[in-house]
C-alpha positions as CSV (number, residue, x, y, z in Angstrom):
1,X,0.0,0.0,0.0
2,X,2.5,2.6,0.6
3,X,4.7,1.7,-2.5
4,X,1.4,2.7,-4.1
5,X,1.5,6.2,-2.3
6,X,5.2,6.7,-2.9
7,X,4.4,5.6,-6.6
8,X,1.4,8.2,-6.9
9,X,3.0,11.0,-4.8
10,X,6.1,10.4,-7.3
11,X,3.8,10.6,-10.5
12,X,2.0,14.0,-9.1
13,X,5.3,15.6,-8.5
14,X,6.3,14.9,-11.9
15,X,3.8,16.5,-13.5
16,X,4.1,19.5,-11.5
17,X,8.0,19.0,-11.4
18,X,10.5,22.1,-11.4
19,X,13.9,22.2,-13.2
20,X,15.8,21.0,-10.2
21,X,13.4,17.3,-9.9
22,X,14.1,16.9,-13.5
23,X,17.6,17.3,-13.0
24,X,17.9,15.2,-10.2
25,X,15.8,12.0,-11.5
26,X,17.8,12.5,-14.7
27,X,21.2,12.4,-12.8
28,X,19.6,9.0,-10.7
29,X,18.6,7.6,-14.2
30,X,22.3,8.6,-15.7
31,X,24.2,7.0,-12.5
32,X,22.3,4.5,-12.7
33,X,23.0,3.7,-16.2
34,X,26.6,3.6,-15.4
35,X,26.0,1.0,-12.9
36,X,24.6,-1.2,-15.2
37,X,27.6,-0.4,-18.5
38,X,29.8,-1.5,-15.4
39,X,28.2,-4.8,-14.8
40,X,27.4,-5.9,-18.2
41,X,31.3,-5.2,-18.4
42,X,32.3,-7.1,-15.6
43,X,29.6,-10.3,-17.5
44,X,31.5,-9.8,-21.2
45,X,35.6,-9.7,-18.9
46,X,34.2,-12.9,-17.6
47,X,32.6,-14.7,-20.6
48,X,35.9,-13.6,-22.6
49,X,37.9,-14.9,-19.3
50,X,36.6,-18.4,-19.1
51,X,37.7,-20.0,-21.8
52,X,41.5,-19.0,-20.7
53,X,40.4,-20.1,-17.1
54,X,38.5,-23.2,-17.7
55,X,41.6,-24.6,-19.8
56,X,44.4,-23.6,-18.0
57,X,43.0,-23.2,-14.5
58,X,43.4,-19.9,-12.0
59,X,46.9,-20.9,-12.2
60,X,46.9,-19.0,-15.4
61,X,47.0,-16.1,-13.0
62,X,49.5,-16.9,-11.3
63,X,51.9,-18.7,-13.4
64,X,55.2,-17.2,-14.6
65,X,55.8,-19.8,-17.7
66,X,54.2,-19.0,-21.4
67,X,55.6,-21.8,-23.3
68,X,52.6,-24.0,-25.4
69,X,54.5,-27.3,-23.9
70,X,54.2,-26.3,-20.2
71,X,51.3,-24.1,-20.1
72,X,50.9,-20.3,-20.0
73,X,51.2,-18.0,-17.1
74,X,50.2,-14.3,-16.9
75,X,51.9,-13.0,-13.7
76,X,54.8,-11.8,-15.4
77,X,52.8,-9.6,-17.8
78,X,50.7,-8.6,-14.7
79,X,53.3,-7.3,-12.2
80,X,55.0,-5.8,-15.5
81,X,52.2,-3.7,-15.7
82,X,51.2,-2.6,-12.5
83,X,55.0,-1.7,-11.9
84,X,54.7,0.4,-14.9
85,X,51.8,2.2,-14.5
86,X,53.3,2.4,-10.5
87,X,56.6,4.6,-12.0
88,X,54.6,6.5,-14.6
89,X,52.4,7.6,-11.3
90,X,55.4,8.2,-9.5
91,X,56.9,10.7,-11.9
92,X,53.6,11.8,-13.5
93,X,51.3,13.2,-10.6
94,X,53.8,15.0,-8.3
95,X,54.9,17.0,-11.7
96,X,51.6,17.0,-12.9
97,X,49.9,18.5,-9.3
98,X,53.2,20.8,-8.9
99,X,52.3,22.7,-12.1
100,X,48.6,22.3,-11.8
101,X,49.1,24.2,-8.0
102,X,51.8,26.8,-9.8
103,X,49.6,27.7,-12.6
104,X,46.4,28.1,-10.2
105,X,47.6,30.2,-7.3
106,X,51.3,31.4,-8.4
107,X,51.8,32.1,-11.5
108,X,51.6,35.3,-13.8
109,X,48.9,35.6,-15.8
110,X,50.8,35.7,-18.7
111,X,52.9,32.6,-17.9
112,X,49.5,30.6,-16.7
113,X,48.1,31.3,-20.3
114,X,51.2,30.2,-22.3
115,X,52.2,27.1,-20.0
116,X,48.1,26.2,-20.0
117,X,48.0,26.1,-23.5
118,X,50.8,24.1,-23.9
119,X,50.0,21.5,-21.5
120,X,46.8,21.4,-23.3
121,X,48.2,20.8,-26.4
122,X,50.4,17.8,-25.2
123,X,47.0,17.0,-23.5
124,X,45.4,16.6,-27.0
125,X,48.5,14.4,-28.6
126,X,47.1,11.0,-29.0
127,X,49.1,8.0,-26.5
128,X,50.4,6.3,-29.6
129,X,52.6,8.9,-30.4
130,X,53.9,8.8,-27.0
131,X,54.7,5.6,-27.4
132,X,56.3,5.7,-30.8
133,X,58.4,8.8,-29.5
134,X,59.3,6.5,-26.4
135,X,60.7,3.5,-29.0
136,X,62.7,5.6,-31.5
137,X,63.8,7.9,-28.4
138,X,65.0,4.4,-26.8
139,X,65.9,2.3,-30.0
140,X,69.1,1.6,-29.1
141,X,69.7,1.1,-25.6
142,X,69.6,-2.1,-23.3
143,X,66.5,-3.8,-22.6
144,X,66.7,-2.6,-18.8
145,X,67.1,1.0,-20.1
146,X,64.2,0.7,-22.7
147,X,61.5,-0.5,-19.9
148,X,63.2,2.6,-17.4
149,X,62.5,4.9,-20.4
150,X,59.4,3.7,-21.4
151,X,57.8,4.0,-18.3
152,X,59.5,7.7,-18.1
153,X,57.6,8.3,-21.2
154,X,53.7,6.8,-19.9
155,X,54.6,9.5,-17.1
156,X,55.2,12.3,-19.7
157,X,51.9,10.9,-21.0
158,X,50.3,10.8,-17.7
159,X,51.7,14.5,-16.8
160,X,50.0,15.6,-20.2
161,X,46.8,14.0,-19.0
162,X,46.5,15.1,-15.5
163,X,47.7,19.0,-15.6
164,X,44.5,19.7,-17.1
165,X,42.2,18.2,-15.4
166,X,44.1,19.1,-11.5
């Protein structure tokens, strides 16, 4: 019975709804909406997942081989990441909120404009270019010194992203 009051009190106010109920039921119906894009994600990561899982177990996870004979392992690939996107947060965000605080509360007017626009236009460069700048920029140096680079460069990238946005 009272789901039936709540439901008629909620279809009065809507017909005598101001700007402000509108917004807010459309925000609910939008949030809501991302709640759902986020599950039916999570459903198509798994359904893409399980074939992987099913055959080679969670081990696949956890493993460190990839060799067809012996099975395959991810963890290497895994920690490989997460180290890399670790760095590039390490170098990227203290440069990135060092500028963002510089060009909101100390910086000339004329220097915010200029350095603004050009941390915009980095901003607007897409990642693969980064990334081909990072290889040719570290063609010809050891494998140790090409991952150190490369993860200098996804914090360039990250620096151009965040400065905006801070």
């Amino acid at each position: 019975m009272s789901d039936r009051l709540s439901l008629q009190k909620l279809l009065k106010r809507l017909k005598h709804s101001s700007s402000d109920d509108i917004f807010r039921y459309g925000s609910l119906v939008f949030a809501a909406s991302v709640i759902v894009i986020i599950a039916l994600s999570m459903v198509v990561l798994v359904q893409g997942a399980y074939p992987a899982l099913s055959k080679f177990g969670v081990g696949f996870l956890t493993g460190t081989n990839w060799d067809a004979n012996v099975g395959f392992g991810a963890l290497p690939y895994i920690l490989g990441t997460l180290v890399t996107a670790l760095i590039a947060m390490v170098i990227g965000v203290p440069i990135s909120l060092g500028i963002a605080i510089f060009l909101a509360e100390m910086a000339p007017s004329v220097i915010r404009v200029v350095v603004s626009n050009i941390v915009e236009l980095l901003a607007a460069v897409p990642s693969i270019i980064y990334g081909l700048w990072g290889s040719m920029f570290s063609e010809f140096m050891s494998p140790t010194t090409f991952r150190l680079r490369s993860r200098i460069v996804l914090g360039f990238f990250l620096f151009s992203a965040v400065t905006p946005t801070a």
